[in-house]
N, C-alpha and C positions, 0 to 999 in steps of 0.2 A: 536449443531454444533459450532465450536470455527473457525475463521478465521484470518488470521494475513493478513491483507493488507501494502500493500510497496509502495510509493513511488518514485524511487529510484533518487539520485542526487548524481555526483561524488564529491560536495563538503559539501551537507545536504543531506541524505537519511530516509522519515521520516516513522515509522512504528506502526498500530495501531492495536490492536487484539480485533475484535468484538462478544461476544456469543450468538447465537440465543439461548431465550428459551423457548417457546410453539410459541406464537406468538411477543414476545418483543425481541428489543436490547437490550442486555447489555452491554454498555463501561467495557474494563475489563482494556486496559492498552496500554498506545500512548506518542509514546519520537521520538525524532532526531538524528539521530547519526552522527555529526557533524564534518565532519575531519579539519585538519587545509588548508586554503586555500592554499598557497603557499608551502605543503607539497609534495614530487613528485606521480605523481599518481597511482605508485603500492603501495604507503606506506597509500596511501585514501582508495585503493581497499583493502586493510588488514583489515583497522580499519572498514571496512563494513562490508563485510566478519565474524568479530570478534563479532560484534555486532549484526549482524543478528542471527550466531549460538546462543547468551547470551539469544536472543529474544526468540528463538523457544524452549531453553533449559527452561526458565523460567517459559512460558505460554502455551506449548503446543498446539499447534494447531493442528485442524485437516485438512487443505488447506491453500494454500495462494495464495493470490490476489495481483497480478501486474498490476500495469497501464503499457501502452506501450507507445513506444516512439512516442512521437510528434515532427512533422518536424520544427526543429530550424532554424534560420537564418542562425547563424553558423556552417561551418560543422563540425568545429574540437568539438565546446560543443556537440554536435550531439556525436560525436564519445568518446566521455567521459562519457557523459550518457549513452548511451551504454554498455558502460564499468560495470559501477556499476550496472546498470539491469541486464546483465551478473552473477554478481555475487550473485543480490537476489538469481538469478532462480538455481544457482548451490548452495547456500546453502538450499535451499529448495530441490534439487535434492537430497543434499547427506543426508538430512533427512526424505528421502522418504515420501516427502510431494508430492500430486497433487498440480498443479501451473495452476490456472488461470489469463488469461490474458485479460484486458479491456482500450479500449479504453480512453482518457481523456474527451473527447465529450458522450459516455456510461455513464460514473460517472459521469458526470454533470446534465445529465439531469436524474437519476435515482435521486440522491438525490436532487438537484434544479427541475428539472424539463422543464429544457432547456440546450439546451449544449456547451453554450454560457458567465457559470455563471462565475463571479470572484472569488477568493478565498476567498473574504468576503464573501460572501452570501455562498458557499459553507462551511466555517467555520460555521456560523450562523445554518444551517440547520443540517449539522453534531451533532451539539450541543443539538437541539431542538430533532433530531432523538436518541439522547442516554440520553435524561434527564440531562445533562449534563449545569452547570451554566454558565459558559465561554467557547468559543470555543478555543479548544488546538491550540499551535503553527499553524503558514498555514501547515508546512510538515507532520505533525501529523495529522491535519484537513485532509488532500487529501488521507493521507493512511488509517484514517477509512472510509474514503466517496469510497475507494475503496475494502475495506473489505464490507462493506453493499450493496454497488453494490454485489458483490459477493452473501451474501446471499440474495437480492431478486432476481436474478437470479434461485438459488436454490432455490426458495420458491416457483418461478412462475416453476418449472419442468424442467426447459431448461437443469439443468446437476444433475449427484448424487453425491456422496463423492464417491470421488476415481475417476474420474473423468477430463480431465483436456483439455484442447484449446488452441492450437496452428498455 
């Protein structure tokens, strides 16, 4: 089982693909797709969009895993984020992927083990969970700590491939 976990940020959207195989992780492949800040934000939604399609064309997935949104202070970042989890979930639509969806407090405490963790310790543990020497970027760090959420969901029964929560 291969899973692409996302991230998403309207100005860093970060995305990791993690493969189960019998019972181990595999890191297979985890980058940022970084738009320019002060770009307007259909021209950030493109370049995510673009780059999510390059992901799923690359590594093929067989699901992917969205963290969902957490209540911001702000409403309009609120409503930006939004925007580009939006368009995870429809590039994954138009690639007829299942789309699972998880909490930021689920993936904390699946992989830390509380759901409270920083992104240090969640980088730190990501790393230590895939064999991994340094932990990748934070946005890359979150989007495989949200791919491995994924599959131990899947491991523990709660869903099958093809599958998907909303």
């Amino acid at each position: 089982m291969r899973v692409l976990g996302i991230d998403p940020g309207s100005q860093r959207t970060g995305w990791g693909v993690v493969q189960l195989e019998g019972t181990r992780l595999r890191h297979v492949a985890a980058g940022t797709i970084a738009c320019l800040r002060r770009a307007p934000l259909p021209d950030r939604l493109r370049v995510i969009h673009e780059g999510l399609e390059q992901v799923i064309s690359e590594h093929s997935p067989e699901a992917v895993a969205v963290e969902e949104i957490f209540f911001a202070k702000h409403a309009n970042a609120a409503l930006k984020l939004g925007h580009a989890r939006g368009v995870a979930l429809l590039v994954a639509a138009q690639s007829s992927l299942p789309v699972h969806e998880y909490p930021p407090a689920i993936v904390k405490r699946t992989v830390v083990g509380r759901g409270h963790a920083d992104k240090t310790q969640v980088g730190r543990l990501v790393a230590a969970l895939l064999g991994l020497r340094e932990p990748p970027e934070v946005d890359a760090s979150d989007a495989l700590a949200v791919a491995i959420t994924h599959i131990q969901a899947f491991r523990s029964g709660a869903f099958k491939i093809g599958t998907s929560v909303q």
